[in-house]
N, C-alpha and C positions, 0 to 999 in steps of 0.2 A: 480514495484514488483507486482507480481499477490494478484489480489484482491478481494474479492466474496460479500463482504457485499454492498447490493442492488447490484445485480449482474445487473437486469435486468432494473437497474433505467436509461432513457437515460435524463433525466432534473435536472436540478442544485436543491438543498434540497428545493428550495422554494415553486417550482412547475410552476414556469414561462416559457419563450419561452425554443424551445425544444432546445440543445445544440449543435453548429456547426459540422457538418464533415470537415474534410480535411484527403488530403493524403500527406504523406510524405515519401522521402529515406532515406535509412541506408547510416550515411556517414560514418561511422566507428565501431569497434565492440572493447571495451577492456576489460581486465580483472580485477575486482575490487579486487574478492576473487579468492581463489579457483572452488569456489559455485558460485558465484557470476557474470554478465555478464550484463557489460552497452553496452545499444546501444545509439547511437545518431541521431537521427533524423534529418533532416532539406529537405529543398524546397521552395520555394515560396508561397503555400500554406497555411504557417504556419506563413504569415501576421496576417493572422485573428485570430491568435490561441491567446486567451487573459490570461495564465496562468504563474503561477512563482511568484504570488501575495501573497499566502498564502501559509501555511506550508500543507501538508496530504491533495493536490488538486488530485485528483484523472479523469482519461481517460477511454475511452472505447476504445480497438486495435481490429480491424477488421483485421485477416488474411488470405492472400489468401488461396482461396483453391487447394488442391494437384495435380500438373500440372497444375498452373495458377497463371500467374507473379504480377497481379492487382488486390486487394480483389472489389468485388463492395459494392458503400456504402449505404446506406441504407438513407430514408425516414422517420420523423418521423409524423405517424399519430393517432388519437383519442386511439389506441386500441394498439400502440408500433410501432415499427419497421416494416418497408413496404420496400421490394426489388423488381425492375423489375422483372415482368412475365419471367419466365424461366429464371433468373438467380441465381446459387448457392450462396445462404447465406454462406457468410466467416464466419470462426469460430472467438467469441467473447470473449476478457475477458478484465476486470479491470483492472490499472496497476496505480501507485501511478507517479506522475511528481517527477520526483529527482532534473532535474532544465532544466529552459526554459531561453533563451539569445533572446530576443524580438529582439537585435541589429544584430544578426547573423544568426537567424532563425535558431538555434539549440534547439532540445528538446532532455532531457539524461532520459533514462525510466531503470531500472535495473532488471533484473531478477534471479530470482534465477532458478539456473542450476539442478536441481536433477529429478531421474524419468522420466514419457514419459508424453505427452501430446501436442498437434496442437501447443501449444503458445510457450512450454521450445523445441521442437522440429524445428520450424523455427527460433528460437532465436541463437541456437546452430550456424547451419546451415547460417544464415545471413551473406550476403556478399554488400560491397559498392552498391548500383542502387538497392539494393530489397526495396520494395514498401508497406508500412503498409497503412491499414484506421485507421483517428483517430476520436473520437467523444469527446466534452469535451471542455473545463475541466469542472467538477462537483467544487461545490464552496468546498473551501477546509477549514480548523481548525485555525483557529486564537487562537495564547496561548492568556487565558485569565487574562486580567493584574490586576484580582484583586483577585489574588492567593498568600496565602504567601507561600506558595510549591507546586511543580508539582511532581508528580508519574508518571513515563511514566515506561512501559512494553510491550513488546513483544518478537517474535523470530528476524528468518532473513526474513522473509517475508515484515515484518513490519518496518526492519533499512529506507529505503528512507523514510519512512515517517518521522521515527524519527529526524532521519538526516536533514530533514525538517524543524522542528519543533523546535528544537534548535537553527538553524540559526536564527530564527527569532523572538526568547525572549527578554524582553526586560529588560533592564536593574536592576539590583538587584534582579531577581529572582532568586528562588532557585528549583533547580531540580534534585530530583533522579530516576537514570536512570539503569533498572534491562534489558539487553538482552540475550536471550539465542541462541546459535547458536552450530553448530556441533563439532569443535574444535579450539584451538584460532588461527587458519589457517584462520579463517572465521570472524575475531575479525576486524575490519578497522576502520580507523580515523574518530571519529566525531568530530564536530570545533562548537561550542557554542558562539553564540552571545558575544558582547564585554561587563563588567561589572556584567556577570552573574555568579552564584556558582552553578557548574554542579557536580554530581557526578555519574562515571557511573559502574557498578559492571556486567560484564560477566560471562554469567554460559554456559561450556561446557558440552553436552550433552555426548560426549568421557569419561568424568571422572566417570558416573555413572554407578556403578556396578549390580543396577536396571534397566530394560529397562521400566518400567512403571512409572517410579519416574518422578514428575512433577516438575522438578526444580524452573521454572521461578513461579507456583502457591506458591511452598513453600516459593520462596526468599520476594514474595510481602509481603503474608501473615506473616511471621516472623521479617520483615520491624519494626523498632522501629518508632512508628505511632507520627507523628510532630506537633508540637502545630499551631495553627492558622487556616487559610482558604486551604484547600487539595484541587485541581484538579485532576481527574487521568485521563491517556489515555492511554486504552490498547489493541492492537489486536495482531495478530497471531492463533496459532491453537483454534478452535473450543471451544472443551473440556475445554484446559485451560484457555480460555478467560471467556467460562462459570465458574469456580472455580475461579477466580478471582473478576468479577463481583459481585458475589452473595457474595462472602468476604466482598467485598466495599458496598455494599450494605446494609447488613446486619448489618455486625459488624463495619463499621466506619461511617454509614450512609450517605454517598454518594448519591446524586440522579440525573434526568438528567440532572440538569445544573452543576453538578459540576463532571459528569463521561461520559466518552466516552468509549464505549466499542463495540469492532468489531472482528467476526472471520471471516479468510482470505480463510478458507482450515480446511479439516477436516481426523485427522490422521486414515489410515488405506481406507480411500475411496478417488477415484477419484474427481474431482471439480464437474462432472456432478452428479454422485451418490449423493455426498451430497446436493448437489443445489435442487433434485428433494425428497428428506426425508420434511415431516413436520417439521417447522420449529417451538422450539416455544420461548417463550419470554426470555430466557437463553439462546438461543442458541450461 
């Protein structure tokens, strides 16, 4: 799922060696949701690829550019990203791992299907033999086990991650789970670790007779707040990840070891638009 926070980060959170390229094919294309569009990766390539370890590992996709079947991949040096002399920079973006088979050499990346742009546009488009760059994986979110409840929030940008991230709780925790998506056409199975108490509450953005009503902001903040140690993690759009945050911040006091918070997209502008606005510590 397209991803924007540290857009331009190509090294794992620590700041160590720079993170592998490979390239990979589309061996198949299916439909999760409506909205929704897994692809799957695999090649030979993707020996190297050391991801499917943690939950919210996140990739960099290089895609070819228009009239051109092989993105090229890039270099990483002192000052970012270095491409051969005259050759066009494939366009970039984030995208969250949904799951990687080390044994099969299959990687499954999900996209959500709406609007125009390079990445939802060859995703659509993707047929068996087309050819991604991938860089990655960035070190991804370990649920932290010494949580007596998780908060997890987001849209559909942000389900692979989740979906993630529930696989991989661990025993006796407890987690509520607020998603919002477009209608419950776009609502899909999540599968929760074994011995855990998940609860998950979908909010359809179809049933709202406001078009500016922030569902997912209202459901957290009106969340009857649980006793003990709170984790939250929450991304999706911009705005509401901002109104959330500064929720949990504020009023439950949350801080960064015990809140994760990330906007993926930002409603009303393109990824580039938003990417190139000052950014500042809410956002």
């Amino acid at each position: 799922m397209a991803r924007d926070d540290q857009a331009g980060d190509t090294r794992d959170r620590t700041g160590r060696s720079p993170i592998r390229t490979c390239r990979a094919t589309v061996v198949r294309s299916a439909e999760v949701t409506p909205r929704m569009l897994r692809l799957t990766l695999g090649g030979e390539e993707l020996r190297t690829f050391e991801g499917g370890r943690q939950a919210d590992e996140r990739v960099k996709l290089f895609f070819p550019p228009r009239g051109e079947r092989i993105p090229v991949l890039p270099e990483f040096g002192p000052e970012g990203l270095i491409y051969p002399a005259g050759a066009t920079p494939p366009h970039a973006r984030n995208y969250t791992v949904r799951r990687f088979d080390p044994a099969g050499l299959q990687l499954d990346i999900d996209f959500v299907i709406h609007g125009h742009g390079r990445a939802v546009e060859w995703a659509r488009e993707a047929r068996p033999g087309d050819v991604l760059g991938i860089a990655g994986p960035a070190v991804g979110t370990l649920p932290p086990a010494d949580a007596d409840q998780l908060l997890i929030a987001g849209d559909e940008t942000a389900l692979p991650a989740v979906a993630s991230i529930l696989e991989r709780l661990t025993p006796g925790t407890r987690a509520h789970v607020f998603v919002e998506v477009a209608d419950r056409f776009e609502e899909q199975p999540l599968s929760a670790a074994p011995g855990t108490d998940v609860r998950i509450r979908w909010l359809h953005r179809d049933t709202s007779t406001d078009p500016d009503d922030d569902q997912l902001a209202d459901a957290v903040c009106e969340f009857p707040w649980p006793d003990g140690t709170v984790h939250a993690w929450v991304a999706g759009e911009a705005l509401t990840v901002r109104t959330i945050r500064r929720y949990l911040r504020n009023e439950r006091g949350l801080n960064r070891d015990t809140l994760h918070a990330a906007g993926y997209w930002r409603r009303g502008k393109t990824v580039e638009e938003w990417l190139n606005e000052p950014q500042d510590a809410d956002a």
